[in-house]
C-alpha positions in Angstrom: 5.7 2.6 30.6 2.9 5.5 31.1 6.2 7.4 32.3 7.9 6.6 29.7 5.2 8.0 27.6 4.8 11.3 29.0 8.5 11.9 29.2 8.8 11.0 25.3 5.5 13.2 24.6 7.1 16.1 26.8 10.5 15.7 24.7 8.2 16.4 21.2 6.8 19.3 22.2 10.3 20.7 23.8 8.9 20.9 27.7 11.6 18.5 28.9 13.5 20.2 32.2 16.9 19.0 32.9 15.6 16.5 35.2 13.4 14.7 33.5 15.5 14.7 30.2 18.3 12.9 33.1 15.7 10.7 33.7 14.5 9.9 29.8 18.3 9.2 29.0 19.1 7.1 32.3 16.0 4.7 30.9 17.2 5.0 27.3 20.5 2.9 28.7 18.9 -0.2 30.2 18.5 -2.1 27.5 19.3 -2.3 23.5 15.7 -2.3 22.8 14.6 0.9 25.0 17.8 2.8 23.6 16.9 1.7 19.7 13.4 2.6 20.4 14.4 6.4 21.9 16.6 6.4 18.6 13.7 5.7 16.6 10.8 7.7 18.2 13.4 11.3 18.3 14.8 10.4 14.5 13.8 13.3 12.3 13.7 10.4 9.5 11.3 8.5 11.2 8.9 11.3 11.9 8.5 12.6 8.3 8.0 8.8 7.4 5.3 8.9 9.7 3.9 12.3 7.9 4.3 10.7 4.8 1.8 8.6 5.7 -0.7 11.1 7.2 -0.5 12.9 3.6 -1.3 10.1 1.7 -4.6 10.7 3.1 -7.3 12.2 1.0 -8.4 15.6 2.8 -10.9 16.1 1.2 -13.0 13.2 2.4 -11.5 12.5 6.1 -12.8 10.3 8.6 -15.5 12.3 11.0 -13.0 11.6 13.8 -9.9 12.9 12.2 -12.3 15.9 11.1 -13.0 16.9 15.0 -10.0 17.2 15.6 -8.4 19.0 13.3 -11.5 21.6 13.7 -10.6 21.7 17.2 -6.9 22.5 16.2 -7.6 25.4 14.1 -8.8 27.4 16.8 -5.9 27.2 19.1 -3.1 29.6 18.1 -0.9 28.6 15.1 2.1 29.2 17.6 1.2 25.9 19.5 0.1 23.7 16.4 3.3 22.5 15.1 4.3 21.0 18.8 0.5 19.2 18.9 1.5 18.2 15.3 4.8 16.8 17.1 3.3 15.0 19.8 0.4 13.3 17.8 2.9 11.7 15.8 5.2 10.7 19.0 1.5 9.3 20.7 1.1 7.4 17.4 4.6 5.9 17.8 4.6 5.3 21.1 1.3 3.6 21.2 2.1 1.3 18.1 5.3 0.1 19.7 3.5 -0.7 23.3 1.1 -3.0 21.5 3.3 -4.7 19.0 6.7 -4.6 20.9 7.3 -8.7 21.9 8.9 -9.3 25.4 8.3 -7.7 28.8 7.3 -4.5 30.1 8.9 -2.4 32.2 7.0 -4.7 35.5 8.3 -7.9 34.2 5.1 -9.4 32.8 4.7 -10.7 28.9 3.2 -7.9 26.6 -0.5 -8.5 26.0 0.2 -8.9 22.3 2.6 -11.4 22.8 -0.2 -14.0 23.7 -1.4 -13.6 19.9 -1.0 -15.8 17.3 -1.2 -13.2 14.7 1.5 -10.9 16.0 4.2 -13.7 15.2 5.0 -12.0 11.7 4.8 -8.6 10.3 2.6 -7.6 7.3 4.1 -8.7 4.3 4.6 -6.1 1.8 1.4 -7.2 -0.6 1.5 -5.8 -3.7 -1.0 -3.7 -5.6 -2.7 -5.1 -9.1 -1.6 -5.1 -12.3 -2.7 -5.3 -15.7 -3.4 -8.6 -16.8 -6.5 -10.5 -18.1 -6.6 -14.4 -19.2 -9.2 -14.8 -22.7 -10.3 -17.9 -23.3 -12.7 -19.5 -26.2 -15.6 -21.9 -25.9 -13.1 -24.6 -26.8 -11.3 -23.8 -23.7 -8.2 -22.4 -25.7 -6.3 -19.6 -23.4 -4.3 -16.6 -24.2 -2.6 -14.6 -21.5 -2.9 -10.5 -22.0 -0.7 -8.4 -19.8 -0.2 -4.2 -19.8 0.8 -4.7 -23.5 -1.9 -6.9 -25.2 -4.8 -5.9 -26.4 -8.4 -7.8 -26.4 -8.0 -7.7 -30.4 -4.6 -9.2 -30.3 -5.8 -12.2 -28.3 -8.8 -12.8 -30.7 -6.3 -12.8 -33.7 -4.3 -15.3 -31.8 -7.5 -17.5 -31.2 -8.4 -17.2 -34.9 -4.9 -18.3 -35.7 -4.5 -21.1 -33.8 -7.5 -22.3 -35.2 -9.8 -22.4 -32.4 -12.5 -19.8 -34.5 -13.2 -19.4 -37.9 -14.3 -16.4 -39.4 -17.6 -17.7 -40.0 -18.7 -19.5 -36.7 -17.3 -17.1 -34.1 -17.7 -18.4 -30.2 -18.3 -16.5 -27.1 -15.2 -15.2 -25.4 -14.4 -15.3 -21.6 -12.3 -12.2 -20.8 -11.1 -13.1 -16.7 -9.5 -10.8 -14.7 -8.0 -12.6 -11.7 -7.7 -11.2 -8.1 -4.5 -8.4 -7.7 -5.0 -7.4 -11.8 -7.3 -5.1 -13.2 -7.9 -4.4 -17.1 -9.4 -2.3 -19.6 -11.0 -3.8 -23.2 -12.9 -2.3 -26.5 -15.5 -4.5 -27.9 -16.3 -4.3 -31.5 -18.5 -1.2 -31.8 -16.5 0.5 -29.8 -18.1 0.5 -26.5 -15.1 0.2 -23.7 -15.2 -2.0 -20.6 -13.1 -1.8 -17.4 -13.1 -4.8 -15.3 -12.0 -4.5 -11.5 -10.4 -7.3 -9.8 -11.5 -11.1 -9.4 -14.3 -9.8 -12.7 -15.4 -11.7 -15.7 -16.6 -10.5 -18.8 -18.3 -13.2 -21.1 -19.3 -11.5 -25.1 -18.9 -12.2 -28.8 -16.3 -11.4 -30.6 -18.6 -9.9 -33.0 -21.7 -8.6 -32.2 -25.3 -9.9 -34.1 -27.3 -7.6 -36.0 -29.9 -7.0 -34.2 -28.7 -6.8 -30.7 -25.2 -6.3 -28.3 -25.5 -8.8 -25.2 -22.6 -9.4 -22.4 -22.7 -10.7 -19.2 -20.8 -9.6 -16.0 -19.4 -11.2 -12.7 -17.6 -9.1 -10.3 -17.5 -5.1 -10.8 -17.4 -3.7 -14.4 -17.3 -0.1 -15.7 -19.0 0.3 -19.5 -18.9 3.2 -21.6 -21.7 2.2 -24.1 -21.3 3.2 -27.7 -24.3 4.5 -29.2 -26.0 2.3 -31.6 -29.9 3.3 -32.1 -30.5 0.3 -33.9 -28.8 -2.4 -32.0 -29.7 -2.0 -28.7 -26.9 -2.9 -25.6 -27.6 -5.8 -23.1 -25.6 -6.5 -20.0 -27.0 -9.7 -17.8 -25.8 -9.6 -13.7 -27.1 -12.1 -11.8 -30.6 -12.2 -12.0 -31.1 -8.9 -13.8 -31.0 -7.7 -16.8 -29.7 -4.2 -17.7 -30.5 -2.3 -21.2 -28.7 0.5 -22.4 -29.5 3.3 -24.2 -25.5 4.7 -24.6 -24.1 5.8 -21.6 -21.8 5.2 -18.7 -22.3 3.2 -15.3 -21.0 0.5 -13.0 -21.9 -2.8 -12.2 -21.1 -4.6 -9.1 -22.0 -8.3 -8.8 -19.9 -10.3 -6.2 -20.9 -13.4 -5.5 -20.1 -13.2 -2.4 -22.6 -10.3 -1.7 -26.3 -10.5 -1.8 -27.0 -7.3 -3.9 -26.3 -6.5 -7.4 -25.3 -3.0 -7.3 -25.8 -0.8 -10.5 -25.0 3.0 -10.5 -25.5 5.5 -13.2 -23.2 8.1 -14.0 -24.6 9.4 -17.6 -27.4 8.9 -19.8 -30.2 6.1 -19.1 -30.6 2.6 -18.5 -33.3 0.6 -17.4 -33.5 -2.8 -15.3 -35.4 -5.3 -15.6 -35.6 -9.1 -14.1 -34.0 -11.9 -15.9 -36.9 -14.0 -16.0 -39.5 -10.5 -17.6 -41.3 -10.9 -14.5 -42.4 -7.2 -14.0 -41.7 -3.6 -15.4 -38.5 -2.1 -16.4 -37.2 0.2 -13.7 -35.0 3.3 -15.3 -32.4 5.0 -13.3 -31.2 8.4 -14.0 -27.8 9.9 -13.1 -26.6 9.7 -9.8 -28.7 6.8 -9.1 -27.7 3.9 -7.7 -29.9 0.3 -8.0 -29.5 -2.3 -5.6 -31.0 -5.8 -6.2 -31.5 -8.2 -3.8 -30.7 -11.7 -4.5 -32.8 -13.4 -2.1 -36.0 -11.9 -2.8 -35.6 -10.4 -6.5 -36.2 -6.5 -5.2 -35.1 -3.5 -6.3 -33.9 -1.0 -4.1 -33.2 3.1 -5.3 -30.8 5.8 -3.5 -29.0 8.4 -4.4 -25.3 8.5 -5.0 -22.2 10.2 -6.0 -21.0 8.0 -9.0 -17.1 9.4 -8.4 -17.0 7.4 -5.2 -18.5 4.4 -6.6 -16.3 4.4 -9.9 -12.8 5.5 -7.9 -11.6 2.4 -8.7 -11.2 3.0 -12.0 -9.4 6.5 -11.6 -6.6 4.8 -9.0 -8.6 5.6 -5.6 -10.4 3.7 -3.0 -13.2 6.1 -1.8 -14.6 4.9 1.3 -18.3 6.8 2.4 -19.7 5.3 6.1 -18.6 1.5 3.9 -18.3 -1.3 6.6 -14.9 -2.9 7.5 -16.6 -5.9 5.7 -17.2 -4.3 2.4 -13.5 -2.8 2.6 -11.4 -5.9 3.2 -13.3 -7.3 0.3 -12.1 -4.5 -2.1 -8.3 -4.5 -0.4 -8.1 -8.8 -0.5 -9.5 -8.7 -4.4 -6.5 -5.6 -4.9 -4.0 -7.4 -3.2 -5.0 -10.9 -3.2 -4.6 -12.0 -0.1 -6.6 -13.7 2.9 -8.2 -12.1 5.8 -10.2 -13.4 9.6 -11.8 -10.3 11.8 -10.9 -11.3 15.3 -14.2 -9.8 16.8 -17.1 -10.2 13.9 -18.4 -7.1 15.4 -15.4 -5.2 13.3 -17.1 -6.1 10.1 -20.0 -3.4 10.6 -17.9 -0.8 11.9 -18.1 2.2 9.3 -15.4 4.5 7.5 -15.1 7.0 5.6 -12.1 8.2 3.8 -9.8 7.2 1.0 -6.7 5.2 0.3 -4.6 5.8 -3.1 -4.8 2.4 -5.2 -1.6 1.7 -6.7 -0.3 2.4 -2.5 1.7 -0.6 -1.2 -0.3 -2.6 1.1 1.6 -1.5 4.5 0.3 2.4 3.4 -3.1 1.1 2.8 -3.6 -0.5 6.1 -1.8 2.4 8.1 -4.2 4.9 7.2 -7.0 2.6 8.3 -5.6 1.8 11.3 -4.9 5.7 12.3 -8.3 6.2 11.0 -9.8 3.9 12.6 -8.6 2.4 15.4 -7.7 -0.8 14.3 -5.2 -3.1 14.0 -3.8 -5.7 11.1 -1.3 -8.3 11.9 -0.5 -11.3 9.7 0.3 -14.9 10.2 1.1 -17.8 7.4 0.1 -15.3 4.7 -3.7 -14.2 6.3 -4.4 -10.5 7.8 -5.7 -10.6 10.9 -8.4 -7.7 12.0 -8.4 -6.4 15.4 -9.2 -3.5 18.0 
């Protein structure tokens, strides 16, 4: 097959002689499945679906590896770049069809994925969230909001059905189920987006004195100013006051932080249970509480990576594989296993566009990063 290769790879770049291009076609009528594969890998189609891909790529964050290389690129002379170009995307090709092709190779012997469980099926075509959001009231009455609802209009329904009245109001449960995403305005005007697999517990109407809401999962709040009502927001263990402004809170509880970065204005953090000093983060600071042992950890950050999730990107900066597959299964609800745990701690850096269907997703991480996703019964699989 390493013939193969180099015959295809010389065919790209148009350095075929008549010999070896005899040779190339001569293989190319063995089989159905080498002549459908020659189709494929020289089909103008096929290639620009292949630089589709490669665009959807945000340039200006690439992976350090993809950076090299282009680097090295641009000094070679612009008559030779579009062939490179040409062969890249015919290595790619070739190199994705020599690990997933089932069946023999050209010696006889099984292919080495064709031992693996997880290379039975092909990765579905997962779809990204949408807007939707389930209320429900202390009573345990539900209302189901989609891209058309509003958090108002499901109150009004509560009310009407007779679940609240206008005098004893309950605490509402606004859940935001994995593969959705959705945006709310409180009473006083402060807005709330909640990412996937989130929960947003708060009155329906605010007390006099004081605005108080608790989070799960990841939250973006854009505080309205209120100087005598101060605004609360409990995560976890901690306990965040703020003095109008806007930052993101990230509280998995699969994770052992509580992550809260601040894009404008001022909050301050302080323990659930007052033991200690309020700690007060200024913008472009991130907070990371530890679960375990109740301490607070400072580091700089740039807030439009952390909040890309509400402006329709994933921005990845030297985030784990771990951390990732989290965001991707929450976005596109499905199930994942790493086939090496090592995987988990290998770092990216890059960005994939959020409303992408899930086969564009993965393919940038895997030409990133040198991985591989396969599927079986429904869960991903992770591999070199």
């Amino acid at each position: 097959m390493n013939r193969i290769s180099e015959l295809l790879l010389k065919r790209a770049t148009g350095s075929l002689t008549t010999a070896e291009t005899a040779e190339l076609e001569a293989w190319a009528a063995e089989s159905d499945a080498n002549r459908e594969l020659y189709a494929r890998l020289t089909s103008p189609d096929e290639l620009k679906r292949t630089l589709d891909v490669w665009q959807m790529v945000d340039t200006s964050r690439p992976c350090a590896a993809a950076q090299r290389v282009v680097n090295a690129m641009l000094l070679r002379r612009k008559a030779r770049l579009a062939g490179y170009a040409a062969a890249a995307i015919a290595v790619i090709a070739i190199g994705w069809w020599a690990v997933t092709a089932p069946g023999t190779q050209a010696d006889g012997t099984e292919g080495l994925m064709a031992d693996s469980p997880a290379a039975a099926d092909t990765v579905p075509d997962f779809r990204p969230g949408v807007t939707r959001a389930l209320i429900t009231d202390a009573s345990g009455h539900k209302v189901v909001l989609s891209a058309s609802d509003t958090v108002m209009v499901a109150s009004e329904y509560l009310l009407a059905s007779g679940t609240e009245t206008a005098d004893k109001v309950e605490d509402l449960c606004l859940d935001v189920p994995r593969g959705s995403e959705f945006k709310l305005q409180l009473e006083d005007g402060t807005e709330v987006w909640l990412n996937s697999d989130s929960r947003l517990y708060y009155p329906r109407t605010f007390s006099t004195d004081e605005r108080r809401v608790r989070v799960t999962g990841e939250a973006y709040f854009s505080v309205a100013t209120d100087s005598l009502r101060p605004f609360y927001v409990e995560a976890a263990s901690q306990e965040i006051r703020v003095y109008g402004t806007t930052f993101n809170v990230r509280n998995y509880s699969e994770e052992p932080n509580v992550y809260t970065t601040l894009e404008e204005g001022c909050i301050a953090l302080r323990r659930a249970d007052n033991i200690g000093g309020d700690v007060f983060l200024s913008p472009g600071h991130q907070a990371s509480f530890s679960l375990a042992d109740s301490k607070v950890r400072m580091s700089v950050v740039d807030p439009e990576v952390v909040t890309s999730w509400r402006k329709g990107r994933f921005v990845f900066e030297n985030q784990t594989l771990l951390r990732i597959m989290q965001d991707l299964s929450r976005w596109y609800d499905f199930e994942y296993t790493f086939a090496d745990p090592a995987l988990e701690r290998e770092e990216f850096m890059g960005s994939i566009p959020r409303y992408a269907d899930f086969t564009t997703a993965i393919a940038i991480l895997e030409k990133c990063g040198g991985i591989r996703f396969t599927v079986q019964d429904g869960r991903v699989f992770i591999s070199n």
